[in-house]
KOLLUM-434761 format. One record per residue (C-alpha): residue number from 1; x, y, z. Coordinates in pm, whole numbers, plus 50000, padded with zeros to 5 digits. Example, Ala and Ser with C-alpha at 12.3 -4.5 7.8 and 13.67 -1.06 7.14 Angstrom:
// KOLLUM-434761
   seq       x       y       z
     1   51230   49550   50780
     2   51367   49894   50714
// end
This chain:
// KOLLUM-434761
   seq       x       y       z
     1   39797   88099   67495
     2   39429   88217   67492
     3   39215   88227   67204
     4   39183   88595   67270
     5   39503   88650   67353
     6   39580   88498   67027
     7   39311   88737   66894
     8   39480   89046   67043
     9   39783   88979   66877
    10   39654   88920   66521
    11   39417   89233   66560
    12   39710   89450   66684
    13   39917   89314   66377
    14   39624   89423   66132
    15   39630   89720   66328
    16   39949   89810   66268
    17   39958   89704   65941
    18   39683   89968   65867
    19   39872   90254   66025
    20   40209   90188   65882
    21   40040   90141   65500
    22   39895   90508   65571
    23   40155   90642   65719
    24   40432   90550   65469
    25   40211   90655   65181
    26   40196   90962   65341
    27   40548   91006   65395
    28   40609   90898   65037
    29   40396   91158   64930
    30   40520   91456   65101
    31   40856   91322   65060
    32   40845   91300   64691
    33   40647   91618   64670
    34   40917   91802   64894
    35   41225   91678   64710
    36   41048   91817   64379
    37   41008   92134   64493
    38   41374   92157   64612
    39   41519   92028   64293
    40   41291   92184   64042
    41   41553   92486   64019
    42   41832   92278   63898
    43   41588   92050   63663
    44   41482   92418   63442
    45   41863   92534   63349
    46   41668   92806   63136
    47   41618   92960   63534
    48   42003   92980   63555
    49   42089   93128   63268
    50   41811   93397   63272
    51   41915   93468   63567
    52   42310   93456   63497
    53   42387   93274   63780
    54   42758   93212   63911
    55   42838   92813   63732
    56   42925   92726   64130
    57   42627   92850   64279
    58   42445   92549   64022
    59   42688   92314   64182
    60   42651   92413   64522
    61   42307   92441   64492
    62   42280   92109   64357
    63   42502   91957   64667
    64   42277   92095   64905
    65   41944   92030   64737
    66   42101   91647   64770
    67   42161   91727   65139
    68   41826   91805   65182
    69   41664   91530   64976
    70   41864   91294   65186
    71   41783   91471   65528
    72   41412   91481   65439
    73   41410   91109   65360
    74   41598   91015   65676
    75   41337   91249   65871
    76   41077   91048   65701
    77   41192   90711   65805
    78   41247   90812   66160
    79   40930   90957   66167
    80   40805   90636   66063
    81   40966   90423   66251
    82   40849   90574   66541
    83   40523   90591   66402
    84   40583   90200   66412
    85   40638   90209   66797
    86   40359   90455   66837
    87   40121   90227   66630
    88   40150   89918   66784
    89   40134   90055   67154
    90   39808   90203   67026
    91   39699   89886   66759
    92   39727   89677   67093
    93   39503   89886   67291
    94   39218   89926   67028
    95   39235   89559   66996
    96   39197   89485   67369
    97   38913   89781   67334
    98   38755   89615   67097
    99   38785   89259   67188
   100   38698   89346   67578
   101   38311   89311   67476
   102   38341   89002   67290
   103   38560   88836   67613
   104   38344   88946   67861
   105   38075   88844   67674
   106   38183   88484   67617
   107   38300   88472   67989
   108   37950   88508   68075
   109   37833   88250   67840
   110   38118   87994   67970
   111   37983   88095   68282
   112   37601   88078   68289
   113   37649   87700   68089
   114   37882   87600   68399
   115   37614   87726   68642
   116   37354   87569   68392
   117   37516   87261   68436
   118   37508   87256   68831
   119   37191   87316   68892
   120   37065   87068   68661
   121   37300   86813   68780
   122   37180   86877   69174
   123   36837   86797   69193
   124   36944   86487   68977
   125   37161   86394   69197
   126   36923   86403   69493
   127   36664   86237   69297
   128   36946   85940   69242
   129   37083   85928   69612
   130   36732   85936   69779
   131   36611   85635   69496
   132   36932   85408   69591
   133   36896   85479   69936
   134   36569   85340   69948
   135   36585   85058   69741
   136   36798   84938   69957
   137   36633   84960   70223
   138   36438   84589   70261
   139   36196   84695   70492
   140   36048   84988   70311
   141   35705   85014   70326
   142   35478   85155   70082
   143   35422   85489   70219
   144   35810   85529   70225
   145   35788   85466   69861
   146   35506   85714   69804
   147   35701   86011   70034
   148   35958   85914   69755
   149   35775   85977   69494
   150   35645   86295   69577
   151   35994   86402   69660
   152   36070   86302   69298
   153   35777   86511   69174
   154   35911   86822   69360
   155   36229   86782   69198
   156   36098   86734   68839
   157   35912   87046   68917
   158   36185   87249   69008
   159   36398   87117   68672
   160   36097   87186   68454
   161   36092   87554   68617
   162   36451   87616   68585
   163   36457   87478   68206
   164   36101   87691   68153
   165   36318   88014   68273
   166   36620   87936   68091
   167   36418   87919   67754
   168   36268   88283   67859
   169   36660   88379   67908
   170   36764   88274   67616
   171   36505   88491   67385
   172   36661   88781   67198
   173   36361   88950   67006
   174   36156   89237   67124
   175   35844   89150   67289
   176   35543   89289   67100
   177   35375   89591   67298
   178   35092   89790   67279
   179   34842   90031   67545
   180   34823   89828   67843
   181   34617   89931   68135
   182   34875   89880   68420
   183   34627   89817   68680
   184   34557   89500   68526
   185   34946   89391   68500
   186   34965   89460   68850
   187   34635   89271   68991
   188   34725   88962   68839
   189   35112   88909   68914
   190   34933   89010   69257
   191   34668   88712   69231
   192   34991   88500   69159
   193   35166   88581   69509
   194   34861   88592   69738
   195   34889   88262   69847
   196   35257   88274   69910
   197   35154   88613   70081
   198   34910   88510   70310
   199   35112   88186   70390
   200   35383   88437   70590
   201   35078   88676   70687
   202   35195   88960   70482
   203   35001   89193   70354
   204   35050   89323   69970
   205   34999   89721   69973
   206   34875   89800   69605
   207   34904   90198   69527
   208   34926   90144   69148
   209   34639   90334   68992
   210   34532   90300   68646
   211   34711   90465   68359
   212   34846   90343   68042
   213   35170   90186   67906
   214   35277   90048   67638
   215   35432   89793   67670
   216   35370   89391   67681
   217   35126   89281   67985
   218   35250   88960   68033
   219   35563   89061   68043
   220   35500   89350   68283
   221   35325   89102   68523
   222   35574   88869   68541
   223   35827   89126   68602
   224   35613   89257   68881
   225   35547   88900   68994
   226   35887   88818   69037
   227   35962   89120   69195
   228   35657   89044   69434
   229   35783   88662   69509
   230   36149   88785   69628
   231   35980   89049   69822
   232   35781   88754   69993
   233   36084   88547   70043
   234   36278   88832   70206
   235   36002   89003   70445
   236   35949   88862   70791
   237   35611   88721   70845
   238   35313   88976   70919
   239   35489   89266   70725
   240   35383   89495   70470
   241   35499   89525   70099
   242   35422   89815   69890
   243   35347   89840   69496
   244   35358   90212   69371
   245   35447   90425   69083
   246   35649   90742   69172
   247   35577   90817   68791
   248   35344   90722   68438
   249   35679   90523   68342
   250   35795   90301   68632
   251   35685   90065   68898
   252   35827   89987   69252
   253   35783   89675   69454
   254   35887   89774   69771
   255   35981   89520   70088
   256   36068   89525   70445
   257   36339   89252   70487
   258   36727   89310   70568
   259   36788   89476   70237
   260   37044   89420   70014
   261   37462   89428   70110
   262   37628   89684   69903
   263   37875   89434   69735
   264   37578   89197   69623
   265   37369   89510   69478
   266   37577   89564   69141
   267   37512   89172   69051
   268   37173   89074   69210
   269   37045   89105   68848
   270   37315   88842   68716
   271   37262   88520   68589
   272   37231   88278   68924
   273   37369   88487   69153
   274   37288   88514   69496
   275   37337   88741   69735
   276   37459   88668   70102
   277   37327   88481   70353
   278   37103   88783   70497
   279   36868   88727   70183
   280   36956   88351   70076
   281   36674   88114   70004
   282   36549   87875   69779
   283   36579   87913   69411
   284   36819   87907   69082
   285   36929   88327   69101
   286   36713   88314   68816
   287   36413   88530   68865
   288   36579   88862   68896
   289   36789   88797   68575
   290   36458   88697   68362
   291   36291   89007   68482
   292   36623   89201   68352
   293   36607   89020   68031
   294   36207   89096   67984
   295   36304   89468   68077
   296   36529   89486   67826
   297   36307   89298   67555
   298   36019   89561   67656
   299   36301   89841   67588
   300   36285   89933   67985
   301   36527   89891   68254
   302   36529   89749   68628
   303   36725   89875   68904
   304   36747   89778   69282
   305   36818   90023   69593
   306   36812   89965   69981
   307   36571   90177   70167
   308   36603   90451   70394
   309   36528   90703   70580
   310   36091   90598   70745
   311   36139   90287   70498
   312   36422   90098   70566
   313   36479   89856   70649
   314   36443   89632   70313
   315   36472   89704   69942
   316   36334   89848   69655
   317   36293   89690   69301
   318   36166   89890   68991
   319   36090   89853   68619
   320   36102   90191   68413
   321   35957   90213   68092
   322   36143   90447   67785
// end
């Protein structure tokens, strides 16, 4: 059995527990309070005799107040009993409601160290296969050993950027903010991804003006740059992206590439996902997933949307500020 299956059924048990301690006090209560009133005729014989009443009419009185009592305490129990029924259909759902969080949260933990754990062991693995390869190779030459080495080098390089990005996952606190000119945010994640850019002979389309956010500028131009660098990866060569603000609060990174499949647009912000083959390259599915997590941090949100209408194709990336 799962450990939150497990979970469920000791949460549904306190659950019930709860309810039923409630709900028989309750009925003890009334019950008690009830019968009282019933048989506090009977209990003041001064009543009867004031009032002259028939010595049978006490005696029949008294039968049917016991009637009652009983019928009012068998009303109770059934009452309770299906309150039992009642309470554990509904003890069982609160405690899948309230354990759903915790599951799914754990799931994606389990996950993201399995996923962790692959792309770690890959370029390891490479490194290995390529190094045995070659030493056995008796006639390698020096320059063979050199090509190896800087194939080593690019690996250790990607490792060191996927462990670098996985530390930025992994921080929870807010990110210190204050008035940030966003002009500046903008230029440099810009500066970053001109290379790349010009590489592909694309040209990077800044609108962004200056006004003032606060918020974090690092953060902001990494968020940007990221944005920026999948943009690059996803536009054909000698196209056009587009930074612009449709608002004071947000900022769009806008590309011309195939866009984004509907099915893959609900998770491109997960933990190393990656979409279909139509925009599959290089990379860990990290990059989107650390700009979510610096979003967040800065107490803004991202969101993703294919183009249309004079734009499309491509897609549309954008961080909005609270």
């Amino acid at each position: 059995m799962k450990i939150f299956d497990k979970a469920t059924l000791k949460l549904t048990a306190i659950y019930t527990i709860v309810i039923m301690v409630i709900s028989i006090s309750f009925s003890v209560c009334l019950g008690a309070v009830t019968v009282g009133e019933i048989k506090r005729p009977y209990e003041v014989p001064s009543i009867f005799r004031e009032l002259r009443v028939d010595e049978n009419f006490t005696k029949v009185y008294k039968s049917r107040a016991n009637d009652v009592e009983s019928k009012v305490w068998t009303s109770l129990i059934l009452v309770n009993v299906n309150m039992l029924i009642i309470g554990l259909a509904l003890s069982y759902l609160l405690a899948r409601w309230t354990l759903k969080p915790i599951e799914r949260a754990m799931d994606d933990e389990t996950r993201f160290v399995s996923d962790a754990s692959h792309e770690l062991r890959t370029p390891l693995a490479t490194m290995r296969m390529e190094n045995e390869i070659l030493l056995r190779d008796k006639d390698a030459k020096k320059d063979d050993y050199r090509e190896q080495l800087q194939s080593n080098l690019e690996e250790i390089d990607k490792l060191r950027h996927l462990t670098d990005t996985l530390l930025k996952l992994s921080g929870s606190n807010e990110l210190e903010k204050e008035p940030v000119d966003v002009s500046n945010a903008v230029h440099t994640a810009i500066n970053r991804i001109s290379h790349t850019a010009e590489a592909k002979s694309i040209t990077i389309n800044n609108q962004v003006g200056h006004f003032i956010l606060t918020t974090n500028e690092d953060a902001l131009s990494e968020i940007i740059y990221i944005y920026l660098d999948n943009a690059v990866k996803y536009s054909p060569s000698s196209s056009t992206i587009e930074i612009f603000s449709n608002d004071k609060n947000s900022i769009s990174v806008r590309d011309h590439g195939p866009g984004i499949a509907l099915k893959d647009l609900p998770n491109i912000f997960n933990r190393f996902y990656r979409a279909d083959e139509s925009r599959n390259s290089e990379g860990f599915g990290l990059g989107l997933s650390l700009a979510s997590r610096m979003a967040e941090q800065l107490g803004g949100k991202v969101s993703a949307a294919n183009n249309s209408g004079k734009y499309a194709p491509g897609a549309t990336f954008t961080i909005k500020m609270k």
